[in-house]
C-alpha positions in Angstrom: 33.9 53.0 29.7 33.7 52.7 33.5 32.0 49.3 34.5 30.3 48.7 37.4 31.8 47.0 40.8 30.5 44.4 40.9 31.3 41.5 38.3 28.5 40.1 36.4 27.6 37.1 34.5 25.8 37.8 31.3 24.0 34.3 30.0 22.7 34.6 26.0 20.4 33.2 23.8 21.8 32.5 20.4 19.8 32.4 17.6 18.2 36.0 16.8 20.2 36.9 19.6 23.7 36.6 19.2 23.3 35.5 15.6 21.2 37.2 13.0 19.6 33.6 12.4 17.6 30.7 13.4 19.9 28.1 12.6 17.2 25.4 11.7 15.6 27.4 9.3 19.7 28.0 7.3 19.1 23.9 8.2 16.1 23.3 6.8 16.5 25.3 3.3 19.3 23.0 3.0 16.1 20.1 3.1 13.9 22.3 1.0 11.6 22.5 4.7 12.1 26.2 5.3 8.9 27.8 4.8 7.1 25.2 7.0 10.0 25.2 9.6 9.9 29.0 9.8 6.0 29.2 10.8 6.8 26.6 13.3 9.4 28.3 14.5 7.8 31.7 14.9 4.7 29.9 16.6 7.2 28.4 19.5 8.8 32.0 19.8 5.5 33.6 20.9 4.7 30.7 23.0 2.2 29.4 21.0 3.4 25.8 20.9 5.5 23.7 23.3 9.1 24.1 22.6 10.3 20.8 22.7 7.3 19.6 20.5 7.9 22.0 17.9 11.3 21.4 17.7 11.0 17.4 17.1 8.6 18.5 14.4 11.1 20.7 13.0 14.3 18.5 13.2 11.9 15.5 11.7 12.1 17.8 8.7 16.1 17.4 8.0 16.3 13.9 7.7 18.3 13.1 5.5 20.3 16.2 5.7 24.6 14.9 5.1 26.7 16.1 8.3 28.6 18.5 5.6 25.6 20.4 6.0 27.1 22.2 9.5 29.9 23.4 7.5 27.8 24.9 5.0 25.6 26.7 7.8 28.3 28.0 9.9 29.9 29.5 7.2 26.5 31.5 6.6 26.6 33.1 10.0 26.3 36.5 10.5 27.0 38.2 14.2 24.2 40.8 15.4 25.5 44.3 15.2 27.0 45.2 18.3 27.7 41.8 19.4 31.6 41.8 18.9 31.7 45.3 20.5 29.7 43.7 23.8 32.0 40.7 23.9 35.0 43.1 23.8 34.0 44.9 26.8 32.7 41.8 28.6 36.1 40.2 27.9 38.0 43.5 28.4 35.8 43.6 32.3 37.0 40.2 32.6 32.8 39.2 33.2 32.2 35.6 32.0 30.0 34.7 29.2 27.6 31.6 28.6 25.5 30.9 25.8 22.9 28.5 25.9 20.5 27.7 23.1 17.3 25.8 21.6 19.5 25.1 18.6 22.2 22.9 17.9 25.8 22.2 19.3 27.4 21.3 16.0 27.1 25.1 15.3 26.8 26.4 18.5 29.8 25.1 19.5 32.4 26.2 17.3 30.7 29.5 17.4 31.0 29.7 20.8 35.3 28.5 20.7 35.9 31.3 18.0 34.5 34.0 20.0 36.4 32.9 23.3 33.1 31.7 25.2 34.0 28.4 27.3 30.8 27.8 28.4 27.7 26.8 26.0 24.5 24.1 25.4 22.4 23.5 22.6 20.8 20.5 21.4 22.6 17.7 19.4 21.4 16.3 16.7 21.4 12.6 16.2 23.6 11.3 12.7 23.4 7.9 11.6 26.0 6.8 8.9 27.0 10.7 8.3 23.4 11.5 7.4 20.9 13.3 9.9 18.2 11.5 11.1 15.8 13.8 11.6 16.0 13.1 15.9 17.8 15.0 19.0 19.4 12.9 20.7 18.5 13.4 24.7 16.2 15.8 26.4 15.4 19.2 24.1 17.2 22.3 25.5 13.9 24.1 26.2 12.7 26.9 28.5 13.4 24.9 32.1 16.6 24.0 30.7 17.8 27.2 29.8 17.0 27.8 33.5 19.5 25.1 34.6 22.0 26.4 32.5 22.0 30.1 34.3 21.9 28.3 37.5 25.1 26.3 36.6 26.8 29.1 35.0 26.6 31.2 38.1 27.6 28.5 40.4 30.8 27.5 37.9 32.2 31.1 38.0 31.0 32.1 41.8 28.7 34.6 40.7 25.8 35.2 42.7 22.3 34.9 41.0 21.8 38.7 41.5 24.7 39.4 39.2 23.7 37.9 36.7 22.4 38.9 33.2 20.2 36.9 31.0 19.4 37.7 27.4 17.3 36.6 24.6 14.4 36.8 22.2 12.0 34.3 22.3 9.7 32.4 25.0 12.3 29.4 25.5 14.1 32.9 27.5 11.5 33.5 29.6 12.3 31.2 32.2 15.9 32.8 32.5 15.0 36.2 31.9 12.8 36.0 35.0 15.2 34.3 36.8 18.2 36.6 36.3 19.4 39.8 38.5 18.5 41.6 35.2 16.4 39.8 32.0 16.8 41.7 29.0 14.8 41.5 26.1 16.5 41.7 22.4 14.2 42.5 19.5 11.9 39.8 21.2 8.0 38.7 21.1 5.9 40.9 23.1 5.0 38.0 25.9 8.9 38.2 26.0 9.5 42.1 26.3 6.4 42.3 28.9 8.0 40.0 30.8 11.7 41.0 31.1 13.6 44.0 33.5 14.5 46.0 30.1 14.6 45.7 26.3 17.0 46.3 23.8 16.7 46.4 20.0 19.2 46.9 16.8 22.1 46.3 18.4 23.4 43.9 21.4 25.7 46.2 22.5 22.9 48.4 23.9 23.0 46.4 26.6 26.3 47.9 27.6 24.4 50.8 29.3 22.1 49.0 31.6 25.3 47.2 33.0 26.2 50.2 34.5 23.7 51.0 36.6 
């Protein structure tokens, strides 16, 4: 595949972006919340509710929740189609990749250190005694802060703002989507997909196309 010239920085979303899931919800059916977490969730995604409201209402829902829980829900994950092809090429163009995310860094982390990706933010949730409290601990990676997170990204590897790539699915990505030398819309909310330079669907390495234009 030729690639383009110039070397790019391609910043993703994780859940329903890089993952099939949304990790709170593989979370919360652990807590017997799933049903009421899922129609919060998909509220926040279309921008109905603030982000970082919606998630404290979520996370309230898992306390209680043992820390063994993490291993159970990383061992449910499921990559999108198409998203180890993209990260071959990516690594193969030698284009870094940063993921940053409204979920959580006890599974987006060791995620992120399987599939070779050095660079990655998510929320942490706070344990007390090996048990989940139902509280984030610090400020709630939301929409501004997925922002910062581009912005660092590109400074940390020298890549200009115009070179970078910013994907996702939800209105938490808008911010960084907009920001971006190209946003790209996967299988996202319309307010997301009216908003972004292209959109993708069924498989993240569709994206591979528009990086070579």
């Amino acid at each position: 595949m030729t690639s383009t010239a110039r070397r790019r920085l391609v910043v993703m979303d994780v859940d329903s972006t890089l993952i099939t899931h949304e990790v709170i919800e593989l979370l919360a059916e652990h807590a017997g919340s799933r049903e009421q977490v899922a129609r919060i969730t998909e509220s926040a995604m279309r921008g109905e509710l603030d982000f970082a409201a919606s998630l404290h209402a979520r996370v309230a829902t898992l306390a209680g929740l043992p820390v063994s829980v993490f291993d159970d829900v990383r061992a449910q994950l499921v990559l999108t189609p198409g998203a180890a092809e993209l990260l071959a090429e990516l690594a193969r163009r030698d284009w870094p990749v940063g993921l940053v995310s409204g979920g959580f860094l006890e599974v987006v982390a060791p995620l992120a250190a399987g599939l070779g990706i050095t660079m990655a933010r998510a929320n942490r949730l706070e344990v007390h005694d090996g048990v989940l409290t139902g509280r984030v601990l610090g400020a709630v990676v939301d929409r501004d802060a997925k922002v910062a997170a581009l912005r660092d990204y590109a400074a940390a590897t020298g890549i200009p703002l115009a070179d970078t790539v910013a994907v996702g699915d939800g209105a938490n990505d808008l911010g960084m989507i907009e920001l971006a030398g190209l946003g790209v819309a996967f299988d996202a909310k319309p307010v997301v997909a009216a908003a972004a330079d292209a959109t993708i669907s069924g498989r993240l390495d569709a994206l591979l196309p528009l990086l070579d234009r």
